[in-house]
N, C-alpha and C positions, 0 to 999 in steps of 0.2 A: 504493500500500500504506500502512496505518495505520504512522503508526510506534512503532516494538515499544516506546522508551522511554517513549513514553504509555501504553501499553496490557497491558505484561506485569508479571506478580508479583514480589514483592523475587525477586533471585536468593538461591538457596540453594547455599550451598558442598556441594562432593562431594571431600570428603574424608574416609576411611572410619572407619568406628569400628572395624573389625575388617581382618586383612587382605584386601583381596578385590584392561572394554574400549571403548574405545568401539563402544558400540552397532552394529552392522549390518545390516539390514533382509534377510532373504532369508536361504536354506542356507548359504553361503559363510561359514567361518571367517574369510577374512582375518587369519590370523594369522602368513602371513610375508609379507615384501616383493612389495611390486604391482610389476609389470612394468617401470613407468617409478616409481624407488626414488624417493621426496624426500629417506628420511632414516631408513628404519625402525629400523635398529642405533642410534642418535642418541636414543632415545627410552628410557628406562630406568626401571627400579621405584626408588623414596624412599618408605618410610613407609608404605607399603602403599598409596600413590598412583604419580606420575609426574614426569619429571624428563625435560631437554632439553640432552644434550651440545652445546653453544654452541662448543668449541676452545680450545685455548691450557688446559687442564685446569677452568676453567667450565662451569659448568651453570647452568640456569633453573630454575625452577619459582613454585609459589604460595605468600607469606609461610605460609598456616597448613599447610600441607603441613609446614615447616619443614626443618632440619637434619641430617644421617644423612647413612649411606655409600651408595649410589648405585649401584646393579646393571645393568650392562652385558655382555648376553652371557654371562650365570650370573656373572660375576666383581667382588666386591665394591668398591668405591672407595672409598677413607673420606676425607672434607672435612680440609679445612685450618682448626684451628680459629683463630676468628674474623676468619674474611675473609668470614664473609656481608656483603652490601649490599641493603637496601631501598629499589626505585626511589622517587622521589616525584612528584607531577605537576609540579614547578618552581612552586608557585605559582597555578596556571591558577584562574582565577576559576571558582566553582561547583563546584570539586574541593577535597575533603579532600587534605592533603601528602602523607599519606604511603598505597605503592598495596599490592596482593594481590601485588606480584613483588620476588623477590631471586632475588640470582645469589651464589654459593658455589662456591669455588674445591677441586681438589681435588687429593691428597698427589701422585698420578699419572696420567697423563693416558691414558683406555682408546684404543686403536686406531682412531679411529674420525676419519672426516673432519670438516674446522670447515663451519661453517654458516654461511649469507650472509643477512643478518637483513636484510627487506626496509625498504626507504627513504622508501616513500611507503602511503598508506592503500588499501589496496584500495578496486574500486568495485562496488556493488552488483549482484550476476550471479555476481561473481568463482568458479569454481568452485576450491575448494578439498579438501586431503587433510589427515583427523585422526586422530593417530595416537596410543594412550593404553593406559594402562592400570588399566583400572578393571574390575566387578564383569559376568561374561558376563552373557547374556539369551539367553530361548527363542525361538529363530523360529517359533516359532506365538504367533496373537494371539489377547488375550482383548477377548473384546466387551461393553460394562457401556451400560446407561441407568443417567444421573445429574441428582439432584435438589440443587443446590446451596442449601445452606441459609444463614444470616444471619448467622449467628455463626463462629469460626476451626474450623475442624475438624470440621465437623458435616454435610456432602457425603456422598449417601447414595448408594452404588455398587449397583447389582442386575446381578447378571450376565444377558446376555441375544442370545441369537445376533441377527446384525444389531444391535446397540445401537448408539448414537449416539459411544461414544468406547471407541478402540482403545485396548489397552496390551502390553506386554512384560512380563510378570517375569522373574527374576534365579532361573537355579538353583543358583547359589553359585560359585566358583569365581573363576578371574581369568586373563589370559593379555594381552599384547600385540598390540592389532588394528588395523586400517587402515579408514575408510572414506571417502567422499566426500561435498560439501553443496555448498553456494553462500553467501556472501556475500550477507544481506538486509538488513541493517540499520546502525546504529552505536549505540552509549549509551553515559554513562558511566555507572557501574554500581559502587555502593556495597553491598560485600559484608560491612561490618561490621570490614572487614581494611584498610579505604581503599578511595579512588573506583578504580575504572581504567578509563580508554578502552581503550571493548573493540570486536569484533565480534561479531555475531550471526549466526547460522545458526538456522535452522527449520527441525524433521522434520516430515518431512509425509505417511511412508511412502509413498510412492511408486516404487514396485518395476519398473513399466514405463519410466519414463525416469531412473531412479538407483536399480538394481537394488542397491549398495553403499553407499547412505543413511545418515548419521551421525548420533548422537546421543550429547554427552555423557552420562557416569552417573558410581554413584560409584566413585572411585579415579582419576578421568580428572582431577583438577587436579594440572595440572602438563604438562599433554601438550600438543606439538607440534600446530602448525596452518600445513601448506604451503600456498604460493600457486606458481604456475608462474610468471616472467617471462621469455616467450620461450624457449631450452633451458635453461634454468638455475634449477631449485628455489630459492627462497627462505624460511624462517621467519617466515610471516607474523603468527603469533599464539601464545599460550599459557591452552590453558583453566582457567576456574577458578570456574563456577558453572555453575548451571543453572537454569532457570524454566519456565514454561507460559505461553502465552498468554491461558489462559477462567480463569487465574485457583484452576483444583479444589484440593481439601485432601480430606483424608482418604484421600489414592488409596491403590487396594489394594498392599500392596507397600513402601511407601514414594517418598516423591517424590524420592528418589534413585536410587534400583536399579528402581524402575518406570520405563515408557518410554511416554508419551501420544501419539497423533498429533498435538498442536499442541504437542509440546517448544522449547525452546531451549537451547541452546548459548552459553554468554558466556566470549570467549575476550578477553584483552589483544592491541590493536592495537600489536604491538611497533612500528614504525614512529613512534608516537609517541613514544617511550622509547629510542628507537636511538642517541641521541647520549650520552644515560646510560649504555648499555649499554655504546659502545665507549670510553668515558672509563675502564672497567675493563679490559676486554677487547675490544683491536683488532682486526678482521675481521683474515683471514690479509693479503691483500693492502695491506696500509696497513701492517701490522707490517713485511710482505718489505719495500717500497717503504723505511720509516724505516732496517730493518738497511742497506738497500743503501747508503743515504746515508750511514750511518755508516762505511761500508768503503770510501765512496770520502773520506769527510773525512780517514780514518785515513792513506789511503795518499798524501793532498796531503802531511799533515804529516811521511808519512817523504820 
């Protein structure tokens, strides 16, 4: 496979201008918890985008998304002010310092279980679950022949049954959905907000072997991206852009809330950022482990 960081358009942030899922291919809502859960309640509305209960009253999301209270389960959360953090790359050659992710602490912590943020980078295949909230989209598609012209914005759509490139519009709206992709790619990925090592996924609508097909849109930065490792969900990533492959402009719709069959998805490879992350906030298991040592220092010294 070509790799996407040669070959695909600046990404463009989808964070909304107004209030407004990830994407799903097919009839199916998907808008409550899949069967096997990674994290649905874990996933919350910021800003008329998306937001990732992380535990310990932390949350994720994408620097431009920004700051505000945090709606979990209808019930509002309001941050802790000025305990935002902006990760950076430490330095990493051919990266900008500073990335698209901070975490923000919040006044109370909602009900909701802490998350095990995965350790190492996925590998190409990986099939994964995205789970956001961003702007619905129609399941029926529309079919356009397009003449790509020379200049920005100047890609001339004809609608036409059969055409050469599929789309989804947006018929307003917003809810919290679920779907599934694969792990295709890697890049790092300069969104104007800083680099971040991210992952990629690519829609390809493809209905007969991923009937539940994912595709970021807008309102979807900030949203949760699981990986399975063995029984145990992990947070693999956090979206926060989106691109095309061929490169179109002028798409009908907007190239945010439209959906092409050669989409992408650029989500943050947390895994690279994991030791930032828990230098704030320690997975549960490493905080139990510290208390416990504390309880046994306490009781040497009575």
């Amino acid at each position: 496979m070509k790799s996407i960081l040669g070959s695909c358009a600046a990404a463009i942030l989808i964070f909304p201008l107004t209030a407004p899922a990830v994407h799903v291919a097919g009839n199916a809502p998907n808008n409550t918890p899949p069967p096997d859960d990674p994290g649905f309640a874990n996933v919350g509305t910021l800003n008329g985008a998306s937001a990732v209960y992380l535990g310990g009253g932390w949350v994720i999301t994408a620097s431009h998304v920004g700051v505000n209270a945090v709606t979990f389960g209808g019930v509002a959360y309001a941050p802790v002010p000025g305990s935002s953090v902006q990760l950076s790359n430490q330095g990493t050659p051919g990266m900008i310092l500073n990335t698209d992710i901070i975490l923000f602490q919040l006044t109370s912590s909602p009900p909701l279980p802490d998350l095990s943020i995965r350790a190492s980078t996925p590998i190409a295949g990986d099939s994964v679950v995205m789970i956001g909230n961003g702007v619905s989209q129609n399941a029926a598609r529309s079919s356009w022949n397009v003449v790509q012209g020379p200049n920005e914005n100047d890609d001339v759509w004809t609608p036409s049954p059969g055409g050469t490139v599929e789309t989804f519009g947006s018929p307003g709206g917003q809810t919290i959905r679920w779907g599934t992709n694969n792990v295709e790619d890697f890049a790092d990925i300069d969104d104007n907000f800083g680099t971040v090592r991210s992952l990629v996924t690519v829609f390809n609508d493809d209905l007969l072997n991923r009937p539940d097909e994912a595709q970021a849109v807008l309102g979807d930065s900030g949203s949760g991206v699981f990986l399975k490792n063995g029984s145990a969900w992990e947070l693999a990533g956090m979206i926060f852009a989106v691109g095309t492959l061929e490169n179109y402009d002028n798409i009908p719709g907007g190239t945010t809330t439209s959906i092409l069959d050669s989409s992408v998805t650029y989500a943050a490879d947390l895994s690279f950022y994991r030791t930032q992350i828990l230098s704030v906030i320690p997975e549960p298991g490493t905080a139990a482990l510290a208390g416990m040592a504390l309880l046994g220092l306490l009781r040497r010294r009575r």
